[in-house]
PDB file of N, CA, C, O and CB in Angstrom:
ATOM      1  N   UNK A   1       0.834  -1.176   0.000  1.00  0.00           N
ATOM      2  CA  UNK A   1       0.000   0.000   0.000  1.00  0.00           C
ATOM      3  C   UNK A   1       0.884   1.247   0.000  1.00  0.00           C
ATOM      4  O   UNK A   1       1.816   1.534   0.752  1.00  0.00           O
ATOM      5  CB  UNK A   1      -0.951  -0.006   1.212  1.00  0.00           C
ATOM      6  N   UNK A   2       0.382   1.888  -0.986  1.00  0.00           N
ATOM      7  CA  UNK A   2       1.269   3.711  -1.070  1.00  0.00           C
ATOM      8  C   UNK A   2       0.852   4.247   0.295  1.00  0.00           C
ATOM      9  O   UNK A   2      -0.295   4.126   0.725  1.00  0.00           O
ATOM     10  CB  UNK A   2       0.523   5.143  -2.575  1.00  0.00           C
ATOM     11  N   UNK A   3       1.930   4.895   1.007  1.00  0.00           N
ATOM     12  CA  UNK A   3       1.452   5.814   1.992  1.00  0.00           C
ATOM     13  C   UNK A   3       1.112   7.240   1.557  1.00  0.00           C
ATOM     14  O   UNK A   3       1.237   7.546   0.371  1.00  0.00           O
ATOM     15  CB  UNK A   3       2.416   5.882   3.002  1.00  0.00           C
ATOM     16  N   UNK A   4       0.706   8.088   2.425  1.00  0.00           N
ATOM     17  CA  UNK A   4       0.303   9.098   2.360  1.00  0.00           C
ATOM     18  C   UNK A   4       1.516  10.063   1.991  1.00  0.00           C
ATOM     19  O   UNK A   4       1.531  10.811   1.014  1.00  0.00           O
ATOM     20  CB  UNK A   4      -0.400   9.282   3.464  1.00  0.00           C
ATOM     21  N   UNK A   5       2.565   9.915   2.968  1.00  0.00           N
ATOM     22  CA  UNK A   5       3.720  10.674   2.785  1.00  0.00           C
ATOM     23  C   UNK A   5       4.242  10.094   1.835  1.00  0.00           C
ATOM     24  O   UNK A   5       4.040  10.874   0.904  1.00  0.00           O
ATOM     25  CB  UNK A   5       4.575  10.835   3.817  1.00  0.00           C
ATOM     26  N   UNK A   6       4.731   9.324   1.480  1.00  0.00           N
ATOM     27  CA  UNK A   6       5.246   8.647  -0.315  1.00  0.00           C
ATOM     28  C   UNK A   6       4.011   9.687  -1.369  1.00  0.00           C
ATOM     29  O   UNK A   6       4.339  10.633  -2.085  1.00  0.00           O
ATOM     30  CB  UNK A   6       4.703   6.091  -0.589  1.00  0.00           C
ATOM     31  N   UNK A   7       2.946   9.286  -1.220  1.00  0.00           N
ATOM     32  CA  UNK A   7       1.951  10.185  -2.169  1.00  0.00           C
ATOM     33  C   UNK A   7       2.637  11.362  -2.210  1.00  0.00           C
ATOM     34  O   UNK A   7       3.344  11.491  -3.210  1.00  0.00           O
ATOM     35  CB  UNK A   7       0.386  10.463  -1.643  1.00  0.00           C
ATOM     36  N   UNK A   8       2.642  12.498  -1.219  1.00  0.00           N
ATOM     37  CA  UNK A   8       2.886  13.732  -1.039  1.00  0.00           C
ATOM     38  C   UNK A   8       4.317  14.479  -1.891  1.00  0.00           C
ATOM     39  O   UNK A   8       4.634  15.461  -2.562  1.00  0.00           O
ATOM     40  CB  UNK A   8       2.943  13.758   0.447  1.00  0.00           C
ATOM     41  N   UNK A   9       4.889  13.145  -1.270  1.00  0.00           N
ATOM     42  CA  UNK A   9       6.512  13.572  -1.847  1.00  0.00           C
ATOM     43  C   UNK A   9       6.535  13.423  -3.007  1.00  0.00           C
ATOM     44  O   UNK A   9       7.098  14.312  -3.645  1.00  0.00           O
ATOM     45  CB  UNK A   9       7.760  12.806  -1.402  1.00  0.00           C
ATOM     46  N   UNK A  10       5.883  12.135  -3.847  1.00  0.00           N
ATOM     47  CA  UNK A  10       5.843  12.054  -5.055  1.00  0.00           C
ATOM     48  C   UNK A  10       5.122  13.323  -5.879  1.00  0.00           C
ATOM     49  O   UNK A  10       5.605  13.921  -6.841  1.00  0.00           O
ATOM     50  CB  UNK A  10       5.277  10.833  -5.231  1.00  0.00           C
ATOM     51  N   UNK A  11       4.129  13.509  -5.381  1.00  0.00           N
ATOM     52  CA  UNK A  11       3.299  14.860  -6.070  1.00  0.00           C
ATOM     53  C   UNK A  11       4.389  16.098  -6.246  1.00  0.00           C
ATOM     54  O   UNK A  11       4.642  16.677  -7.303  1.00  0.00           O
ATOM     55  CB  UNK A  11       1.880  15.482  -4.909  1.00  0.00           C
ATOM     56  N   UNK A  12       5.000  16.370  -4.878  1.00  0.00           N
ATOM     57  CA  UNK A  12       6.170  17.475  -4.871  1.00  0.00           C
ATOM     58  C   UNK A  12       7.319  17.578  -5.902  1.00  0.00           C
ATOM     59  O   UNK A  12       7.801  18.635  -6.308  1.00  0.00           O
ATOM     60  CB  UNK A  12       6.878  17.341  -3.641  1.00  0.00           C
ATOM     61  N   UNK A  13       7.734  16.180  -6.311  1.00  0.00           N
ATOM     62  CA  UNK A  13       8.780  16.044  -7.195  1.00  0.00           C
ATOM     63  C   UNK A  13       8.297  15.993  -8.648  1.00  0.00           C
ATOM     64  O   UNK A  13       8.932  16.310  -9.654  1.00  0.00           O
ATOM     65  CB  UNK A  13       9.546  14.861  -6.842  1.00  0.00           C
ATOM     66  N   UNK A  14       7.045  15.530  -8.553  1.00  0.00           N
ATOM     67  CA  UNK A  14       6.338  15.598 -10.023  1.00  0.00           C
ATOM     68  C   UNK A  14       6.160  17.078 -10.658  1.00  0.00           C
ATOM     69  O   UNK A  14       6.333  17.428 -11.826  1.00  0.00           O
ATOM     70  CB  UNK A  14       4.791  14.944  -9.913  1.00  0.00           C
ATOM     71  N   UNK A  15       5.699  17.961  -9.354  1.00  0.00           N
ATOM     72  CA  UNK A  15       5.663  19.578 -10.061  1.00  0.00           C
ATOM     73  C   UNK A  15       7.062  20.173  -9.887  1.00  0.00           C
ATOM     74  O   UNK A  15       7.400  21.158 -10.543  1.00  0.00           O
ATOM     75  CB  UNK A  15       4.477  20.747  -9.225  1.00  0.00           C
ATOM     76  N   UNK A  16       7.730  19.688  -9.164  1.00  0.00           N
ATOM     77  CA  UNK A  16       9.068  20.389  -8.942  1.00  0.00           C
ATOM     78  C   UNK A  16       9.922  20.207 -10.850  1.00  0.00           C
ATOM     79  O   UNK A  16      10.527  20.824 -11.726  1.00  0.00           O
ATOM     80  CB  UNK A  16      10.122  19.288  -7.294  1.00  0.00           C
ATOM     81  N   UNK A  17       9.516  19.284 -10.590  1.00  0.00           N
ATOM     82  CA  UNK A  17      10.121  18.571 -12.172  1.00  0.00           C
ATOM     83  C   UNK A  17       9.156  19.408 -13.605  1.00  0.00           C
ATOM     84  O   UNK A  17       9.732  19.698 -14.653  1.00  0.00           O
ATOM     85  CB  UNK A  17       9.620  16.319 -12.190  1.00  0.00           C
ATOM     86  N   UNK A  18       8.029  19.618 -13.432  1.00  0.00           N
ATOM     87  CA  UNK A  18       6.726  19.850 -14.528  1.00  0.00           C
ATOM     88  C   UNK A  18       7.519  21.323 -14.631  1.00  0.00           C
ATOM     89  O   UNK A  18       8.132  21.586 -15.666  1.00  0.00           O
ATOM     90  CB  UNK A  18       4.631  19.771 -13.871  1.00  0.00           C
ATOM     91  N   UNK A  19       7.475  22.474 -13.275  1.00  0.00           N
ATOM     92  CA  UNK A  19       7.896  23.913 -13.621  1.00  0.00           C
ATOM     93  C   UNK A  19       9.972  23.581 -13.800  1.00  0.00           C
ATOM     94  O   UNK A  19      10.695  24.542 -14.061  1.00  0.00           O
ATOM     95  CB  UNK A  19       7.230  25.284 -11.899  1.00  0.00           C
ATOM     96  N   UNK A  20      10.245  22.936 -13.712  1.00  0.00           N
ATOM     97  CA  UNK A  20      11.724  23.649 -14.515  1.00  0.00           C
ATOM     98  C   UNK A  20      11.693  23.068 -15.841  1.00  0.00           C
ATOM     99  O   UNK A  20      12.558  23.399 -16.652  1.00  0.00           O
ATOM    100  CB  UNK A  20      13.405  23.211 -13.767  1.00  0.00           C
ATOM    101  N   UNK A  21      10.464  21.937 -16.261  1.00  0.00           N
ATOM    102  CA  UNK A  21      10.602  21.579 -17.636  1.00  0.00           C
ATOM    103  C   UNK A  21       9.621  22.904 -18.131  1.00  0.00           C
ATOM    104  O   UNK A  21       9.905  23.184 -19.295  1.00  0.00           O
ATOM    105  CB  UNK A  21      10.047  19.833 -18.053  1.00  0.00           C
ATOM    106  N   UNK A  22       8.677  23.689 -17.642  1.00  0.00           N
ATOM    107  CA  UNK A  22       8.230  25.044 -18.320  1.00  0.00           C
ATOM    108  C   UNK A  22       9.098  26.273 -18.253  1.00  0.00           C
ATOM    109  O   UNK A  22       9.059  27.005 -19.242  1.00  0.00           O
ATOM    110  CB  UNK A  22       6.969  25.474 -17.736  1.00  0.00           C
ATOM    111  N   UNK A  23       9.786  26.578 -17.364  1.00  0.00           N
ATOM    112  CA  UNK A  23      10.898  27.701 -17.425  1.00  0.00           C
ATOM    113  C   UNK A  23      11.954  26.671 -17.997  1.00  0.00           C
ATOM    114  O   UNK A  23      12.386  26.400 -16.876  1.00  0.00           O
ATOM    115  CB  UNK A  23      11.368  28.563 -15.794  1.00  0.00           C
ATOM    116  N   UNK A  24      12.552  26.052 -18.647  1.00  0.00           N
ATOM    117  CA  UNK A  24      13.117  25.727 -19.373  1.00  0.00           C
ATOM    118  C   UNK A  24      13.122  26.167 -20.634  1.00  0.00           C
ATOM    119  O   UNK A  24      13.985  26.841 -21.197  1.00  0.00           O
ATOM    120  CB  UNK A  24      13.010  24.892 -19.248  1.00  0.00           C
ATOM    121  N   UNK A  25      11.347  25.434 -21.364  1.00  0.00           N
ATOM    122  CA  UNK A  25      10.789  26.105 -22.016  1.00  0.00           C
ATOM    123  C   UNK A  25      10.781  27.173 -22.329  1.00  0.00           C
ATOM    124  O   UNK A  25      11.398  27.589 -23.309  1.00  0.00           O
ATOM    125  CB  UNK A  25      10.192  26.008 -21.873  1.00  0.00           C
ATOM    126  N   UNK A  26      10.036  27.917 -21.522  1.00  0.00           N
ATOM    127  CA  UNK A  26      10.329  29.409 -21.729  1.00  0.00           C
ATOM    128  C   UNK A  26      11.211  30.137 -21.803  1.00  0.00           C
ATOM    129  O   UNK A  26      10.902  31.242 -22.249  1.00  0.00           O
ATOM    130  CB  UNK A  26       9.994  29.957 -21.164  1.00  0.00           C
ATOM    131  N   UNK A  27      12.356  29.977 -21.515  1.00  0.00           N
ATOM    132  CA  UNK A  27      13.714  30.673 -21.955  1.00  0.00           C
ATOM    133  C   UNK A  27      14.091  29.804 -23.247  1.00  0.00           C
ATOM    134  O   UNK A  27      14.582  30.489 -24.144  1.00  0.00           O
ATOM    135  CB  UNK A  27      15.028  30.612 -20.665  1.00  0.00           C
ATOM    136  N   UNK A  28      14.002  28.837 -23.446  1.00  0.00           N
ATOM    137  CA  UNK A  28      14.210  28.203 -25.303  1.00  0.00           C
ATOM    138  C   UNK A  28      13.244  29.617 -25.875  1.00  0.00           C
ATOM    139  O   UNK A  28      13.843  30.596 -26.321  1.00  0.00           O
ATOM    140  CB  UNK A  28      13.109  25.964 -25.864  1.00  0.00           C
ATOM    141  N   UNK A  29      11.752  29.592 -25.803  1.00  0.00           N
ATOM    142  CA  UNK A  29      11.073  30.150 -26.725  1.00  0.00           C
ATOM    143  C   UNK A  29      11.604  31.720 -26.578  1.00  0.00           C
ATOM    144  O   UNK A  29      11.247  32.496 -27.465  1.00  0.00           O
ATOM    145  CB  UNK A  29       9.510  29.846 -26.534  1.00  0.00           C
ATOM    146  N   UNK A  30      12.203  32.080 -25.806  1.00  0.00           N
ATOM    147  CA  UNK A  30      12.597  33.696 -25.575  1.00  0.00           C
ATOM    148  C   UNK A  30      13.550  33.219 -26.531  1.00  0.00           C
ATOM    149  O   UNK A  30      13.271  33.298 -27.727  1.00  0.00           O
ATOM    150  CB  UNK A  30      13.142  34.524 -23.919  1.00  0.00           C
ATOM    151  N   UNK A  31      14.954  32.594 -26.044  1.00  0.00           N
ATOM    152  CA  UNK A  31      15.610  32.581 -27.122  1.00  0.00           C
ATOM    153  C   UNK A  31      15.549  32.678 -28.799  1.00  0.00           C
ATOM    154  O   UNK A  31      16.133  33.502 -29.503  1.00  0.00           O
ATOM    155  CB  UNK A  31      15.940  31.841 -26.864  1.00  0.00           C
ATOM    156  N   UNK A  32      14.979  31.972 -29.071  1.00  0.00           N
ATOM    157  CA  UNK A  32      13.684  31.637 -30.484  1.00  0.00           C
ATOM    158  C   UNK A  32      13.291  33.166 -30.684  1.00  0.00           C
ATOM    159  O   UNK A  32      13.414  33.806 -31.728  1.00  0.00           O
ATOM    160  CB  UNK A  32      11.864  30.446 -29.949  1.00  0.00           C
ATOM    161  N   UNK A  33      12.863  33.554 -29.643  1.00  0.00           N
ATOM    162  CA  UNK A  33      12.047  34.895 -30.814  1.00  0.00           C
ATOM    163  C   UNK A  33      13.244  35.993 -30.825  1.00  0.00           C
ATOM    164  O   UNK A  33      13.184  36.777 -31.773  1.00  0.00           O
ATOM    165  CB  UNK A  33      10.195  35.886 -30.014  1.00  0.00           C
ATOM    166  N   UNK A  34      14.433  36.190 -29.826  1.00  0.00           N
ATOM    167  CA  UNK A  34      15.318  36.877 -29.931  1.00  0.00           C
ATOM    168  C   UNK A  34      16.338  36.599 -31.127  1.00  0.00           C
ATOM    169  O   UNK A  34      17.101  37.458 -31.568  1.00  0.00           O
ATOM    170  CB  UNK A  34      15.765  36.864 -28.791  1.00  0.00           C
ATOM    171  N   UNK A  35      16.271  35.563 -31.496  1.00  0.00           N
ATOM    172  CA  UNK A  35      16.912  35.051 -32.656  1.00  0.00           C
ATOM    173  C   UNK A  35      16.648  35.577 -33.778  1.00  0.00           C
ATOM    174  O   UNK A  35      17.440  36.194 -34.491  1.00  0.00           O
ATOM    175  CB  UNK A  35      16.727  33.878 -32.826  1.00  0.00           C
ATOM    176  N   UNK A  36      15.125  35.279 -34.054  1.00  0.00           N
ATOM    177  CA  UNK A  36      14.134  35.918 -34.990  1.00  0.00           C
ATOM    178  C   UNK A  36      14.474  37.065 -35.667  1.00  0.00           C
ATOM    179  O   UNK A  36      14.755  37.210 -36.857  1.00  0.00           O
ATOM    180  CB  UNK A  36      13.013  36.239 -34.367  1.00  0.00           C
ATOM    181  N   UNK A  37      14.391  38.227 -34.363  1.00  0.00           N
ATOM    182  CA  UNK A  37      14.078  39.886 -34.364  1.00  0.00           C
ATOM    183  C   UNK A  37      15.620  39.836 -34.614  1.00  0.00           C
ATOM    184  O   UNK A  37      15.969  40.687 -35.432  1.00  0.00           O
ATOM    185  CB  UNK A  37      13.308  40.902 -32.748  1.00  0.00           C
ATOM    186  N   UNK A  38      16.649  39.053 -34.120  1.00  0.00           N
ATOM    187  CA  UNK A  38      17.911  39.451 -35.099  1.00  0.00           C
ATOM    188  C   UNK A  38      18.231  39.238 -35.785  1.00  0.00           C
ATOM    189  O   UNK A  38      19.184  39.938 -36.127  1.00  0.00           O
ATOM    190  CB  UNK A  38      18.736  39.469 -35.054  1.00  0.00           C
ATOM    191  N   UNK A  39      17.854  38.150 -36.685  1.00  0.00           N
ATOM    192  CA  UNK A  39      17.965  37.756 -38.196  1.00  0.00           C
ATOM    193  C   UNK A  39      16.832  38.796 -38.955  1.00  0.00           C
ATOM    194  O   UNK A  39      17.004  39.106 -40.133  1.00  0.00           O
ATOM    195  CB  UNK A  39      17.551  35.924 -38.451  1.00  0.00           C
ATOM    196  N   UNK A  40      16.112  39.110 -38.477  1.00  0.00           N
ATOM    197  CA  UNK A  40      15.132  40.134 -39.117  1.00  0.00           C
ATOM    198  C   UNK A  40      15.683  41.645 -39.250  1.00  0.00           C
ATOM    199  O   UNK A  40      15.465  42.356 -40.231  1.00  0.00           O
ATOM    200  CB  UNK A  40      13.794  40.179 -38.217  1.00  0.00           C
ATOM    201  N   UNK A  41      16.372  42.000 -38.202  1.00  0.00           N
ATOM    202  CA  UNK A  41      16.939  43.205 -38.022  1.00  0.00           C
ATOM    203  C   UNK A  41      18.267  42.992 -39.082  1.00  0.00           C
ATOM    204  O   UNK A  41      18.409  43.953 -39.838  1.00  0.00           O
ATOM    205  CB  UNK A  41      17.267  43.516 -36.342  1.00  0.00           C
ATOM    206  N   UNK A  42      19.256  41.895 -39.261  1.00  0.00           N
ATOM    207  CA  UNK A  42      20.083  41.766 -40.532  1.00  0.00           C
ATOM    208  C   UNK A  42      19.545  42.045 -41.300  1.00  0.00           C
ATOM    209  O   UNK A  42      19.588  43.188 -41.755  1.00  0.00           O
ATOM    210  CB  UNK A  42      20.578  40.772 -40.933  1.00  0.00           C
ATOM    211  N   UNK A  43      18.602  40.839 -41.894  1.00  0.00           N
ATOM    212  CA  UNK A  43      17.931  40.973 -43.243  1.00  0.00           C
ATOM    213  C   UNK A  43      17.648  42.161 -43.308  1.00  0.00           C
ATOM    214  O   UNK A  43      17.908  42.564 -44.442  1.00  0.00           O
ATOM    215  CB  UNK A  43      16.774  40.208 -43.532  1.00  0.00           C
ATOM    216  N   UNK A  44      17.254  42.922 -42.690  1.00  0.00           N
ATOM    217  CA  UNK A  44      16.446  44.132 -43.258  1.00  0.00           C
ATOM    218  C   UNK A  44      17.600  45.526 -43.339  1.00  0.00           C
ATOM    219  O   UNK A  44      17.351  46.599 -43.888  1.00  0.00           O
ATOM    220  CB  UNK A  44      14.960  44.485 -42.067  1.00  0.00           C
ATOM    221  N   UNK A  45      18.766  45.193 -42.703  1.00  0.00           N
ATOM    222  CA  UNK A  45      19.849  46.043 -42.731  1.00  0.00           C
ATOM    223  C   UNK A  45      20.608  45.855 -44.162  1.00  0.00           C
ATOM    224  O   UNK A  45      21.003  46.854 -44.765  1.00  0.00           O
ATOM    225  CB  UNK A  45      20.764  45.736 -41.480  1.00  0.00           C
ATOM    226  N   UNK A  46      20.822  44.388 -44.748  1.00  0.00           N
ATOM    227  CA  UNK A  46      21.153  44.004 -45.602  1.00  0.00           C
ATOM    228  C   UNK A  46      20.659  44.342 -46.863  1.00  0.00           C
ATOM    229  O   UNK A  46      21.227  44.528 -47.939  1.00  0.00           O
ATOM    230  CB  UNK A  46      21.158  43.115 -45.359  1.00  0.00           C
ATOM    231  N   UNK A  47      19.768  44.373 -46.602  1.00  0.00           N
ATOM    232  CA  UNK A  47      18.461  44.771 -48.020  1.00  0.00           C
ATOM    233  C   UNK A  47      18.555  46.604 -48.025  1.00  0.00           C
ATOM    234  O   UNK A  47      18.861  47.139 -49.091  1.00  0.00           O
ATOM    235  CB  UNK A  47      16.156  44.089 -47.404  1.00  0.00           C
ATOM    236  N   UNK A  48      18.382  47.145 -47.262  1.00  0.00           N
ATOM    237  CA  UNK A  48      19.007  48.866 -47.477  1.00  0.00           C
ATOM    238  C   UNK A  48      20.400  48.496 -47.805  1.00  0.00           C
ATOM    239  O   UNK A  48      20.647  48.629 -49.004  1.00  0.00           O
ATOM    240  CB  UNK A  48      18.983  50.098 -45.890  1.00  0.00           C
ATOM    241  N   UNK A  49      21.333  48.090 -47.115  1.00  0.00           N
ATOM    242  CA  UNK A  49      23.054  48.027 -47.944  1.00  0.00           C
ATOM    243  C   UNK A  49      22.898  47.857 -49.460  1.00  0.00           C
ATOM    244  O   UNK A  49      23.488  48.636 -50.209  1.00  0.00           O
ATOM    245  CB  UNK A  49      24.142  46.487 -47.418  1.00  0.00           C
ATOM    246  N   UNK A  50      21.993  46.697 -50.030  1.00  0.00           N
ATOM    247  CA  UNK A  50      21.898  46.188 -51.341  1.00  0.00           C
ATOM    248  C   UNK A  50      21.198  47.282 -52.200  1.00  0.00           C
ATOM    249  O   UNK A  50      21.623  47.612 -53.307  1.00  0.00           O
ATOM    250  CB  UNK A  50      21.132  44.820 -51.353  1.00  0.00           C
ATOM    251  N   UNK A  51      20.412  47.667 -51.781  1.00  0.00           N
ATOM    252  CA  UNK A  51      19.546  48.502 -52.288  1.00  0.00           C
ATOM    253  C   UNK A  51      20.462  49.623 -52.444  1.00  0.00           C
ATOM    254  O   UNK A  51      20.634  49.790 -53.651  1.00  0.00           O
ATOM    255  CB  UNK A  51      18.304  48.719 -51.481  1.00  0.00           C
ATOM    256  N   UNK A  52      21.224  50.590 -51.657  1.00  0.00           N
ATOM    257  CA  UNK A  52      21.853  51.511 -51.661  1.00  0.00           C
ATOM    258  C   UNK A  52      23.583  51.094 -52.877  1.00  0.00           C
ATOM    259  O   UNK A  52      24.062  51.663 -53.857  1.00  0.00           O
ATOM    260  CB  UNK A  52      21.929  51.818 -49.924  1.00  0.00           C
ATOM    261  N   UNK A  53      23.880  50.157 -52.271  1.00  0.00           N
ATOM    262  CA  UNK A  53      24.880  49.903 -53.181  1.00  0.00           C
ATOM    263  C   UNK A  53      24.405  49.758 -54.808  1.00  0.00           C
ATOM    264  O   UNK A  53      25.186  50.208 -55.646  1.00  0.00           O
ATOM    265  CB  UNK A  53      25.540  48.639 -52.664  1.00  0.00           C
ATOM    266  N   UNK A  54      23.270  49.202 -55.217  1.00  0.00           N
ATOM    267  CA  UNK A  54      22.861  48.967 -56.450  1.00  0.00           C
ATOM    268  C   UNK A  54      22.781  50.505 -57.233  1.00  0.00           C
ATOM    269  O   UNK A  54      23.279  50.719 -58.338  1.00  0.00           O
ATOM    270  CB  UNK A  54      21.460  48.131 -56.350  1.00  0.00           C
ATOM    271  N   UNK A  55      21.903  51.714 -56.256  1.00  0.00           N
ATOM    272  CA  UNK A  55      21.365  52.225 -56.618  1.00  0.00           C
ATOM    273  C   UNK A  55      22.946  53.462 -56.817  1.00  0.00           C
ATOM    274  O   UNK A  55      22.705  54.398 -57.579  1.00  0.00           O
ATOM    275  CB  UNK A  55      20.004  52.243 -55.858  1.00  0.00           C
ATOM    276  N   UNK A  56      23.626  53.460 -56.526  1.00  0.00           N
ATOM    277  CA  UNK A  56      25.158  53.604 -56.503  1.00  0.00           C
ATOM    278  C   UNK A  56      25.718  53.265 -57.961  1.00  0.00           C
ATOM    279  O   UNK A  56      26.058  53.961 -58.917  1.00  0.00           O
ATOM    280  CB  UNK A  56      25.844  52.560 -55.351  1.00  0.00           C
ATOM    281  N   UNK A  57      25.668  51.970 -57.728  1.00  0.00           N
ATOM    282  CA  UNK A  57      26.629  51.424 -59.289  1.00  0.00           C
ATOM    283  C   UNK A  57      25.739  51.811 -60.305  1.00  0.00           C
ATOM    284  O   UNK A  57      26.110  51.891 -61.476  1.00  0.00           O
ATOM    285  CB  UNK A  57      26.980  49.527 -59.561  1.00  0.00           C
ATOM    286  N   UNK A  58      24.222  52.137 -59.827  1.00  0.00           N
ATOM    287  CA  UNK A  58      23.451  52.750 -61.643  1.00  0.00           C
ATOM    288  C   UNK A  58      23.667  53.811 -61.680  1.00  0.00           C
ATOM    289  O   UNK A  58      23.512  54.353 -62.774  1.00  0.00           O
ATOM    290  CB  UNK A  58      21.786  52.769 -62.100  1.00  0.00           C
ATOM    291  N   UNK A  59      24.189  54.753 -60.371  1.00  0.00           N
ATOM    292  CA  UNK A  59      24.318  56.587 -60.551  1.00  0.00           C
ATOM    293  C   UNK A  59      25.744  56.091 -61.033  1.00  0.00           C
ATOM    294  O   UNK A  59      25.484  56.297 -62.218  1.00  0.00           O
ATOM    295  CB  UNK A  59      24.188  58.010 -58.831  1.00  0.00           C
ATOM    296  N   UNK A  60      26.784  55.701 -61.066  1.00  0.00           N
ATOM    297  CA  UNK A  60      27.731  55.645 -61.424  1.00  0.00           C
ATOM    298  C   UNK A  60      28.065  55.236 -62.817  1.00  0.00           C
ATOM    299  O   UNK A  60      28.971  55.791 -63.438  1.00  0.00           O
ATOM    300  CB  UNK A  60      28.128  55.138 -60.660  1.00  0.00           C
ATOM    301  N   UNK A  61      27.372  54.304 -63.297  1.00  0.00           N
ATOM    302  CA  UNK A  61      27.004  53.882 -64.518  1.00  0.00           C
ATOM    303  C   UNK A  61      26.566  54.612 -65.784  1.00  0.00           C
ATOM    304  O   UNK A  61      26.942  54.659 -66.955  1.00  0.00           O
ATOM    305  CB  UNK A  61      26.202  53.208 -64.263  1.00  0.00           C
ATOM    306  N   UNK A  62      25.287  55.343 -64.792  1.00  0.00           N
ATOM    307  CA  UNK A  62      24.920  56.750 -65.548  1.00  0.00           C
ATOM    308  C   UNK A  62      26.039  57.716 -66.107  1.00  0.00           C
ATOM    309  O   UNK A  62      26.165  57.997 -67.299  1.00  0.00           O
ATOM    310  CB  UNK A  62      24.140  57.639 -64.552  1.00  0.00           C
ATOM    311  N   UNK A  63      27.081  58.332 -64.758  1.00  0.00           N
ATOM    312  CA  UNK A  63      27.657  59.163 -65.018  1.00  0.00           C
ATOM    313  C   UNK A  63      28.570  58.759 -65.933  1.00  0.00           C
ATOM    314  O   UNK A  63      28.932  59.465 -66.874  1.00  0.00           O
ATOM    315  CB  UNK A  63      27.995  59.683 -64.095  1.00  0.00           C
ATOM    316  N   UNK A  64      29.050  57.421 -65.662  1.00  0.00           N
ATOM    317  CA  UNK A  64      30.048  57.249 -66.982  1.00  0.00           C
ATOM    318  C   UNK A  64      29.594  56.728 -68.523  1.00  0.00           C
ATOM    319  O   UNK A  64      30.148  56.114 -69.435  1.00  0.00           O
ATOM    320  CB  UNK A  64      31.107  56.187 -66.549  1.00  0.00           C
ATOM    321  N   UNK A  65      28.280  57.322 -68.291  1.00  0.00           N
ATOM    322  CA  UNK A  65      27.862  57.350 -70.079  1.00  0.00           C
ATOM    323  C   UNK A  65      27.394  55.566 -70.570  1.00  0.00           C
ATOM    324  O   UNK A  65      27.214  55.259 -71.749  1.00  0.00           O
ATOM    325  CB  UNK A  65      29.744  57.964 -71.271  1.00  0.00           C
ATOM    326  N   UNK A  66      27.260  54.532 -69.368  1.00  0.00           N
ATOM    327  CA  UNK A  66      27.207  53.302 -69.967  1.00  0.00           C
ATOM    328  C   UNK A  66      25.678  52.766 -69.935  1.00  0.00           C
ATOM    329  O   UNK A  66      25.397  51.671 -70.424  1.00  0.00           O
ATOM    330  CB  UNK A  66      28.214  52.359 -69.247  1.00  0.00           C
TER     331      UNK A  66
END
């Protein structure tokens, strides 16, 4: 027969265990979206560089008559 105190302790270690597997979690998914917003913040830095450099080699292009 399970005792009462075996029950108890078991319940304790079951949530002790449940919340560091959710704050676990939750700092993965923070990570994840911080990842995101900085590959997004490249890309989108990258794409003005490209854009600006292109728009460069056609004023330059222009000026040299080609």
């Amino acid at each position: 027969m399970i005792s009462v105190r075996g029950l108890w302790r078991w319940a304790a270690v079951s949530n002790e265990r449940a919340v560091a597997n959710a704050r676990a979690a939750a700092t993965e998914c923070s990570r994840i979206r911080v990842e995101r917003a900085e590959v997004e913040q490249f890309l989108a830095a990258y794409a003005v560089d490209s854009v600006t450099s292109t728009a460069q080699a056609a004023a330059r292009a222009v000026a040299a008559g080609r």
